[in-house]
N, C-alpha and C positions, 0 to 999 in steps of 0.2 A: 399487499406490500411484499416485495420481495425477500425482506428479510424474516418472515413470517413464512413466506414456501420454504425456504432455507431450513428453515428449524423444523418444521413440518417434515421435510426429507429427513432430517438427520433424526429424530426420534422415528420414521418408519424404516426407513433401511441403513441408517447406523452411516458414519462417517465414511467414505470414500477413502482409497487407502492413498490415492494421489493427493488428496485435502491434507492426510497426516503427515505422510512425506514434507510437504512445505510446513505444516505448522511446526514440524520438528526443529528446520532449517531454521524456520524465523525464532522460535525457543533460543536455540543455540546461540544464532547471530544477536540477540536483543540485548541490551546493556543494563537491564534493570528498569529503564526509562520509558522505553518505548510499550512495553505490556505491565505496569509495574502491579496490578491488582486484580489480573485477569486470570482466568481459569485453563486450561487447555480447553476446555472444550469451548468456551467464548474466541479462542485465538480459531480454532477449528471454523468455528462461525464464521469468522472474518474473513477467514483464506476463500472457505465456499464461498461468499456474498462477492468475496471481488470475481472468482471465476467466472460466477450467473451474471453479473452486470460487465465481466469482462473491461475489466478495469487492472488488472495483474498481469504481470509480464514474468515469468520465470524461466532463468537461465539455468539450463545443465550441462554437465560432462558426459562425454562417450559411455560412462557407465550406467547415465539416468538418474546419476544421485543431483539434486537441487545444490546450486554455486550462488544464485543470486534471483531477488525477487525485487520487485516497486510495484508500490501499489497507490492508486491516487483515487482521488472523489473531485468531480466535478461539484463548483459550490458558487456560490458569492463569496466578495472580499469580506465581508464582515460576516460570515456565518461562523459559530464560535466553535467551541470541540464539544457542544452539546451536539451539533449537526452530524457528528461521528457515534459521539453515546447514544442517541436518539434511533439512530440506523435511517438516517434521512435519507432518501432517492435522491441521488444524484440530479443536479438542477444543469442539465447539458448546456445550457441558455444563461448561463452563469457568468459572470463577468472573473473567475479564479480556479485555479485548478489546485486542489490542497496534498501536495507529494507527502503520504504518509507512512509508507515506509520505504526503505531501500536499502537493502541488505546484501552484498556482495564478498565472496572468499577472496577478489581479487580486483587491481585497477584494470585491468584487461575486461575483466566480466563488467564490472561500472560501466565503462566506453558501450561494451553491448548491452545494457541494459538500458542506457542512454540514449542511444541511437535508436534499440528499438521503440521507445518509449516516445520520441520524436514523430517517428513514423504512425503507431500507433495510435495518437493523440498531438498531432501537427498542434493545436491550441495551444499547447505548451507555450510555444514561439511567442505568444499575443496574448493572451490572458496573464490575465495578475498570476503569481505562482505565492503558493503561501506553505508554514511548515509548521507545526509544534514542537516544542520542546518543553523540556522538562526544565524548570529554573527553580529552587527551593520547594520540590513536591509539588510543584503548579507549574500546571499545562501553561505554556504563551505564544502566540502566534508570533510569528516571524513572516519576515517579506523573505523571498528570494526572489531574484534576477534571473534572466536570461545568463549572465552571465557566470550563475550557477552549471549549467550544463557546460560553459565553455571549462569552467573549472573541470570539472567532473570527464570531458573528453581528453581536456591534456594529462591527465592524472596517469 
């Protein structure tokens, strides 16, 4: 299992300073909601796991500091947020694409993170799109639309 070389790497040659660079970003950018009981080094875990399954898209500026990150798992419509706690392999064959994080300094960075995340993962377009959120300390899936992204371009 992928998330098992993951961890395996990160106890022999210690966190990658690019992995820390984003976890930092997403630390900073999170509202409480989004990592609310997680460790830095579990958030560490996660930044690696999407780079190795390449499923993260991160935007910077001219200076190389991190502006904006998405990161998603290819799933089914009814996979739960155990399918995240679990560190499930991504199901490519999946009828849902679950957008789990999206973190941007700016509506400018959003539009690029959009676009490229389109390009990246065209599914977007045609698969169910689903999202978590936080509703009284409980995770709850949410639908989004295509019409998400249209949101998120005119922004």
């Amino acid at each position: 299992m992928l998330a098992s070389k993951i961890q395996g790497y990160i106890e022999t040659f210690g966190v990658p300073d690019e992995v820390k660079k984003i976890t930092e970003y997403c630390i900073k950018k999170e509202n409480g909601k989004v990592f609310p009981n997680e460790t830095k080094e579990t958030i560490n875990a996660i930044v690696f796991y999407h780079i190795a399954k390449e499923t993260i898209i991160i935007e910077k500026d001219q200076e190389g500091n991190v502006v904006g990150v998405v990161m998603w798992y290819n799933c089914n419509y009814d996979d739960g947020w155990e399918f995240i706690r679990e560190w499930t392999e991504d199901r490519q064959e999946g009828d849902a694409i679950f957008i789990a994080f999206l973190f941007a300094e700016s509506r400018e960075i959003l539009k690029a993170l959009t676009l490229n995340l389109i390009s990246v993962e065209p599914n977007v377009l045609i698969k169910k799109l689903i999202g978590i959120r936080q509703r009284r300390g409980v995770p709850v899936k949410i639908d989004l639309s295509v019409k998400y992204f249209n949101k998120l371009l005119k922004a």
